[in-house]
C-alpha positions in Angstrom: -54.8 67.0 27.8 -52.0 69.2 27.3 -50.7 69.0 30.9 -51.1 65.0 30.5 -48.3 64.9 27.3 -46.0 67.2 29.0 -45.7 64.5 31.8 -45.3 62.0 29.1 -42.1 63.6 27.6 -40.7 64.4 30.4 -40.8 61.2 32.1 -41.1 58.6 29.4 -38.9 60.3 27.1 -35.4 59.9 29.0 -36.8 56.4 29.6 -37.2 55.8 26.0 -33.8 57.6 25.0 -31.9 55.4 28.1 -33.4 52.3 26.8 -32.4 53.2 23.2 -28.6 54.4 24.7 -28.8 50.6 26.5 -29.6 48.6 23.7 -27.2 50.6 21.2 -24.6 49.6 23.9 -25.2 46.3 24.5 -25.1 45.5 20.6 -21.6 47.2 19.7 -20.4 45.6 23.2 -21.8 41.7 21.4 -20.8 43.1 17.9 -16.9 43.9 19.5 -17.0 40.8 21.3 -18.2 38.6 18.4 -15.2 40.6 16.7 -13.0 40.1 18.8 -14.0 36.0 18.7 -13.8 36.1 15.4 -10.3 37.6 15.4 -8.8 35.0 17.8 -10.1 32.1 15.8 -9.0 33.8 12.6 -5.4 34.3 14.3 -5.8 30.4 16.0 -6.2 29.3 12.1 -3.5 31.5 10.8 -0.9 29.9 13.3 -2.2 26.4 12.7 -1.5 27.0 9.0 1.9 28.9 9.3 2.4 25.3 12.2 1.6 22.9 9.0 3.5 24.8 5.8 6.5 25.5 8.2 6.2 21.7 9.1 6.1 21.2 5.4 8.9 22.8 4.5 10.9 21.1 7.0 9.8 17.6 5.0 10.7 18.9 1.5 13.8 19.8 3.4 14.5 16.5 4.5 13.1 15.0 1.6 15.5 16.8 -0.8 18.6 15.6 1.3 17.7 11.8 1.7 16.7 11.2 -1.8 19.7 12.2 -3.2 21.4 10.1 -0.8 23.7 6.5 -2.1 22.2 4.6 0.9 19.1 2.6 -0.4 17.4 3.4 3.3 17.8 7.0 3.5 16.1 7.6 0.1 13.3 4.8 1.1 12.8 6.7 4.5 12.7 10.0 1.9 10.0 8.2 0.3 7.7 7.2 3.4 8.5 11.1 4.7 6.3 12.3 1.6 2.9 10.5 3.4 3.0 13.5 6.1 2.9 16.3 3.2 -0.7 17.4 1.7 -2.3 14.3 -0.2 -1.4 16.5 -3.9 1.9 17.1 -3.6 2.9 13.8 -2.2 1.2 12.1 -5.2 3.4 14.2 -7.3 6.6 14.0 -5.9 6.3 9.9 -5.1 4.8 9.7 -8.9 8.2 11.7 -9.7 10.5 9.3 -7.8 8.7 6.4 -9.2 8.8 7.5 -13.2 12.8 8.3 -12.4 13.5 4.8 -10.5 14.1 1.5 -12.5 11.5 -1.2 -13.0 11.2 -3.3 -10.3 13.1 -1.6 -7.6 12.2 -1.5 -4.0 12.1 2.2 -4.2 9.7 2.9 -7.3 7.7 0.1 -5.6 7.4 1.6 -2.4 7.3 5.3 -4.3 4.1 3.9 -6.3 2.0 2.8 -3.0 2.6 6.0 -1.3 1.2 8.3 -4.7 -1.9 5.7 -4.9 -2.1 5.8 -1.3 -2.3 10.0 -1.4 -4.6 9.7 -4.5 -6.9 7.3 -3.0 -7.3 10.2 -0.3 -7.6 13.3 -3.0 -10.3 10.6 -4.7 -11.7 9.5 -1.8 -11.3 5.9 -2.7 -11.8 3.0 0.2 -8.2 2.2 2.4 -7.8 -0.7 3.8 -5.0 -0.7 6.8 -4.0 -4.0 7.4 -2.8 -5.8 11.1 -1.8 -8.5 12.3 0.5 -10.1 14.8 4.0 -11.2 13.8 6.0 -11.5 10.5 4.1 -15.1 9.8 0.7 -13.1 9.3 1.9 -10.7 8.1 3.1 -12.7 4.7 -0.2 -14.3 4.7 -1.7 -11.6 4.3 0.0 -10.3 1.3 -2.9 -12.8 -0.1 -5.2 -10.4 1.2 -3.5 -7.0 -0.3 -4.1 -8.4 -3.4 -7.7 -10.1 -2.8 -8.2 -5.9 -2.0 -6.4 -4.1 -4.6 -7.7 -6.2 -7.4 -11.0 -4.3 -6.6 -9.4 -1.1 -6.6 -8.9 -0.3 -3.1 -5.8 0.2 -1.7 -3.5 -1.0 1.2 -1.7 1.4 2.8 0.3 -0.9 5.4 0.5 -4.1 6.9 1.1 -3.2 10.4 2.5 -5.7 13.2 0.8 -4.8 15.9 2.1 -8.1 18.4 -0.9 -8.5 21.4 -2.9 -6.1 20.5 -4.7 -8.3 17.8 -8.2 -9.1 18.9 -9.6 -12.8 19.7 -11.8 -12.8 16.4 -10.8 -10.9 13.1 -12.6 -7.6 12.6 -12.9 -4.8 9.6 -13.6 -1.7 11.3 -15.1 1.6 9.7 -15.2 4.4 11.3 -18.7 6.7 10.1 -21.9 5.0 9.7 -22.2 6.3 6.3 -19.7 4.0 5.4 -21.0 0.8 6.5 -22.6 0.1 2.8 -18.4 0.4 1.7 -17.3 -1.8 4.7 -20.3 -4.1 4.0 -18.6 -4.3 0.3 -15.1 -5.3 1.7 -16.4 -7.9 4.1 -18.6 -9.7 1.4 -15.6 -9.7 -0.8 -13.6 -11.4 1.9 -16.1 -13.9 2.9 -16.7 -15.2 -0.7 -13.0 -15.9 -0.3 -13.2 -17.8 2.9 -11.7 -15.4 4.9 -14.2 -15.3 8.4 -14.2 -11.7 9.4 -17.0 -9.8 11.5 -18.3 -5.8 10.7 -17.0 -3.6 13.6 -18.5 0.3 13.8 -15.8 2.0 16.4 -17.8 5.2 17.5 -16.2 9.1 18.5 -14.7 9.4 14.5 -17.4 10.5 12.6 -16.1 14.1 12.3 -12.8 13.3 13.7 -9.9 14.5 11.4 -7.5 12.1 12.7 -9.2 9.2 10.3 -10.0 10.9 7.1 -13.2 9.6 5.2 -13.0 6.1 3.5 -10.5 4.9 6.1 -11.2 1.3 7.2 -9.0 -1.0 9.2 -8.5 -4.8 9.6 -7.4 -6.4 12.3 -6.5 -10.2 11.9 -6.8 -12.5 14.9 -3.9 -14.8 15.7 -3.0 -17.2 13.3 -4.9 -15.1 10.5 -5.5 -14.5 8.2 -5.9 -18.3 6.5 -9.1 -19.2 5.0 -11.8 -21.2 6.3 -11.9 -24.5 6.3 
């Protein structure tokens, strides 16, 4: 019996202590790896966010010089340049411009849509973007901007977009979960004689190039008008 577990130990025991070296290996080899994965997405993110505050910066740079510009364009382009900052501080500095400007002025006009705009996003309000085909359309919709911010959604732009309008006028939405909201929009148009079919366009739903509660229409030719 004796002679039996002295052939055990001495040929299963550098089997066991191999296997044991083997496995200790193999983890702190995955563990390093998994480190070192971990690392180069941790530095990816750090470059993307040095990217986006040094192309911040460069905005507020801009921004600062145009607004304090005498040419009515350069401080309205100063105003539009505040929709590629973070939603919060856009709201703020637009809200700024627009408590500074006079009543009725292009500016604190245009000022005001771009803070509701970037709080609609911080909110997570509905935004309805808005195209159509020439300048004709594009002041009949103006109907439409207000049909849709009377209900507390807001319109970003209305977009000329030439041929590229479709053959029938569609609201698209861009996540399923949304439909119920685009539903909503569609309904309110259609009790206003506006004839406009639900379009789901797939490959967004955890795109970050349309943010949540972003909804488009696009106007046939010769829309929008209501129906007769």
């Amino acid at each position: 019996m004796a002679e039996n577990k002295n052939w055990i130990e001495i040929f299963l025991m550098p089997l066991v202590i191999a296997g044991v070296g083997i496995l200790g290996t193999y983890l702190i080899t995955n563990q390093q790896e998994l480190n070192a994965t971990a690392k180069a997405d941790s530095d990816r993110q750090v470059a993307r966010a040095n990217a986006d505050s040094d192309r911040q910066v460069k905005i507020l740079e801009i921004f600062a010089e145009k607004i304090t510009n005498e040419d009515k364009k350069q401080r309205l382009l100063a105003i539009k340049l505040l929709r590629a900052l973070d939603d919060d501080l856009a709201e703020k500095l637009a809200s700024a411009v627009a408590e500074a400007e006079p009543d009725e002025s292009e500016i604190k006009i245009v000022a005001i849509k771009v803070a509701d705009v970037a709080k609609a996003r911080i909110e997570l309000r509905p935004r309805i973007y808005m195209h159509v085909l020439s300048n004709n359309e594009k002041e009949a919709a103006k109907a439409v901007e207000q049909l849709l911010e009377k209900n507390d959604w807001i319109v970003p732009v209305i977009q000329r977009v030439g041929t590229k309008t479709p053959d029938t006028s569609q609201l698209r939405y861009f996540r399923k979960a949304e439909k119920s909201t685009a539903v909503e929009i569609r309904d309110t148009l259609k009790n206003q004689n506006y004839d406009i079919s639900l379009t789901y366009i797939p490959g967004y739903e955890d795109s970050n190039l349309i943010r949540p509660m972003h909804f488009e229409i696009w106007f046939a030719p010769g829309r929008p008008k209501v129906s007769s």
